[in-house]
C-alpha positions, 0 to 999 in steps of 0.5 A: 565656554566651548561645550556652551557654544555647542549647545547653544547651536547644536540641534539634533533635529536640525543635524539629522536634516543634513545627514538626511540629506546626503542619504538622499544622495544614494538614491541618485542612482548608481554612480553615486555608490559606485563612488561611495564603494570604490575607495573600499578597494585601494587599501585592500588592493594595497594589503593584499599586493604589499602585505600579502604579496611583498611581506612573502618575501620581507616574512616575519618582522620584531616589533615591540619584542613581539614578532609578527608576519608583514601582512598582520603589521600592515593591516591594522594601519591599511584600516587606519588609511580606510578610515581616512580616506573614507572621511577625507574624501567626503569632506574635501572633494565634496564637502568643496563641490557643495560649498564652491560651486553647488552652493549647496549650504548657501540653500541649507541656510535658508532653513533653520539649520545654522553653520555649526550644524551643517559642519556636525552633520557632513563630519557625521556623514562623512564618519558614516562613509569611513565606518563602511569602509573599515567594517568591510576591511575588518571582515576581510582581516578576520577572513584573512586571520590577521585579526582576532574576532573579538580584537577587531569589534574593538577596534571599530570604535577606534577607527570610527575616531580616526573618521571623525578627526581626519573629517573635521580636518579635511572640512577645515581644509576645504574651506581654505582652499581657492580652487580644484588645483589646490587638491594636487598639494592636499593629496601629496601631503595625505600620500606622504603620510600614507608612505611614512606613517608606520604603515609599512615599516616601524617608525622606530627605523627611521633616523631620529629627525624622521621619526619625532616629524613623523610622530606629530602627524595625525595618521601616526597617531591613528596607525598606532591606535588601531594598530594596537587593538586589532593585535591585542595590545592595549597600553595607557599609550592609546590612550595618549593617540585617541586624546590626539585624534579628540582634539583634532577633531574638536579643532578642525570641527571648530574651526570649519564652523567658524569659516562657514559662518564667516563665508556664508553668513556675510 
């Protein structure tokens, strides 16, 4: 029923015009791609202060009978949080600037483009901006020899996922949200995941409570995913977090859809 409604509404054409159109927003000028580069930065900034910088002093670290260096454990789970980041930035503070206050999509619809096409193409953009941001960062790892060539193009489909899941959640978000002061509750609840989401320690340390509250978050499931391919560990488990990320983002591109349709469609 679902993939019938989708194609029912689903023009690729139609998708390509809003992608379009946020490609048409970098020749605004620079500032616009100063934006779009800077979120590049703090996960490496945080790479190379914590896992560089502190894993000198924490050295080698067990995890999963395996013994890694701190600064190989925390890379693959910087990228996961570029991917995030990436997405989330595009479909929460701007995705809720064109809704709120542009009224950006309000225009769109007066075009054939339909409520569900405008939610596909700003999830794409928004999948392109965190695929920048983790393909910068993979050239880094493999500079940094904290991942292998051939591991790290594997991962990159991967991390395209976590853009994809993470995008259709923040859409989905921004259409709740009543104002800008709403923001301050996303970013404790994103920077909670960011601290506890094995990105920095195993999740397997934690107290047991901790640990099973932990391992229903979505960054988890995406830290765990790319994590396992940039060191070269595959297992039927990542298979188990990309059906997590999938469904998450099936729901939240749904359900942001629906809100848009609800919202502007009255």
């Amino acid at each position: 029923m679902v993939t019938t409604m989708i194609a029912a509404r689903l023009s690729p054409g139609r998708v390509g015009a809003v992608i379009g159109r946020n490609v048409g927003a970098l020749r605004s000028g620079p500032s616009y791609w100063l934006v779009l580069v800077s979120g590049f930065f703090e996960p490496l900034l945080y790479l190379l202060s914590i896992g560089v910088g502190v894993g000198a002093l924490v050295g080698d670290l067990p995890v999963d009978g395996r013994t890694l260096p701190y600064a190989t454990f925390v890379a693959p789970a910087m990228l996961a949080v570029s991917a995030m980041s990436g997405a989330l930035s595009e479909t929460t503070y701007n995705f809720f600037f064109k809704l709120k206050y542009q009224k950006t999509f309000e225009a769109v619809l007066a075009t054939p483009v339909r409520p569900f096409e405008i939610a596909v193409g700003e999830l794409t953009w928004a999948m392109v901006r965190g695929s920048l941001y983790t393909g910068l960062f993979l050239i880094v790892m493999v500079a940094l020899r904290l991942a292998e060539p051939l591991w790290a193009l594997a991962a990159f489909p991967a991390t395209m996922l976590v853009g994809l899941a993470f995008g259709s959640l923040g859409m989905a978000v921004s259409t709740l949200l009543r104002g800008w002061q709403d923001f301050d509750l996303m970013a404790t609840v994103q920077f909670a995941m960011f601290l506890f989401s094995g990105t920095f320690s195993p999740v397997g340390d934690y107290p047991a409570p901790m640990r099973i509250l932990v391992e229903v978050t979505p960054l988890y499931h995406a830290v765990e995913l790319v994590r396992g391919l940039t060191l070269g560990i595959p297992g039927w488990g990542l298979l188990a977090h990309a059906a997590y990320l999938l469904a998450m983002m099936a729901a939240g591109l749904l359900f942001a859809a629906r809100r848009l349709q609800r919202t502007l469609c009255v």
